[in-house]
C-alpha positions, 0 to 999 in steps of 0.5 A: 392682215397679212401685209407686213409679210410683202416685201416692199418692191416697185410694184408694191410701192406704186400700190401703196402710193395709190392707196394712199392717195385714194384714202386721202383724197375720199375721207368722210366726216361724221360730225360730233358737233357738241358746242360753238365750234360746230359752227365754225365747222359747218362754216369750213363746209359752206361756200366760202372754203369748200370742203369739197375741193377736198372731197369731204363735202359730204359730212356723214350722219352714219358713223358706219359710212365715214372715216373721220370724226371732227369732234367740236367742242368740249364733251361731257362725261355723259357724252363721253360713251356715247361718242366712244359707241360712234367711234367703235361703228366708224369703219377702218381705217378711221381718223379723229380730228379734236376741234377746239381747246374744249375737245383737245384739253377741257377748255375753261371748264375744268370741272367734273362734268367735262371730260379733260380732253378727248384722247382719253376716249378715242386716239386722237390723230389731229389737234386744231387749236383755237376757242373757237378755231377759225375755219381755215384752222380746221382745213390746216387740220385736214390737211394735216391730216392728209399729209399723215394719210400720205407719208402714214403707215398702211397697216398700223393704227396710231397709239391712244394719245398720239397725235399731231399739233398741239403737245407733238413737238411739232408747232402748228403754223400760225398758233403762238404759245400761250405766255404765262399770266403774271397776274396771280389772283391770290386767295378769297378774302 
């Protein structure tokens, strides 16, 4: 792009800092709703929690005039390119939240048809764990995701399987760790 030969200096700096702020502040979604965690998306963008103290009120239909895809629920194999082809006709810079256990790691349905996580299709910047996750998970994860866009890099796209939340190292507020079952169910007689 031809940004990492500006030196960084005060003028460059306050630059940076606006651009920063005004991608923050103007993120559109494109929806991929696929199961119940759809619903409690739509629920974050009712009257209730308003999104739109955010500037995200307007969830997009046209994947070319949004930045953010908020993929809710878990995804099936024969689904898997069609959320990919969305992807790829999102306009740069472009962010995923993964909403729900089903699209972070498959959920409950480990089986063939379910895809085991949705970062092994497109690079996932947030995790909003939860079955479902609550509305007010998925605006920590917004506003997770803010945070990222303000302390982030303006040239560099995050690696495949990057992300914050769930398996970063940093611990989401609010979310406990799951504790190992001591029941053991043994094999079918």
């Amino acid at each position: 792009m031809g940004l990492e030969d500006l030196q960084h200096n005060f003028l460059t700096g306050q630059l940076e800092d606006l651009v920063k702020w005004a991608r923050r502040s103007s993120v559109w979604p494109a929806t991929f709703g696929l199961a119940c965690c759809a619903i409690e998306m739509m629920a974050a963008g009712a009257a209730d929690f308003d999104l739109a103290r955010f500037g995200m009120e307007v969830f997009r239909a046209s994947p070319r005039q949004a930045d953010l895809m908020i993929v809710a629920g878990r995804v099936s194999q024969k689904m898997a390119p069609v959320l990919r082809h969305v992807y790829d006709q999102m306009v740069e810079p472009k962010w995923v939240i993964s909403m729900g256990v089903c699209a972070s790691s498959g959920g409950m349905f480990n089986n063939y048809a379910i895809v085991q996580g949705v970062d092994q299709i497109v690079p996932v910047d947030v995790y909003a764990p939860g079955c479902p996750p609550s509305p007010q998970t998925l605006i920590h994860a917004i506003l997770t995701l803010h945070e990222k866009i303000r302390t982030g890099d303006l040239t560099r796209r995050p690696e495949e399987g990057k992300g914050e939340g769930i398996g970063s190292g940093e611990p989401v507020p609010g979310w406990v760790q799951p504790q190992a079952s001591a029941v053991h169910l043994g094999t079918p007689r």
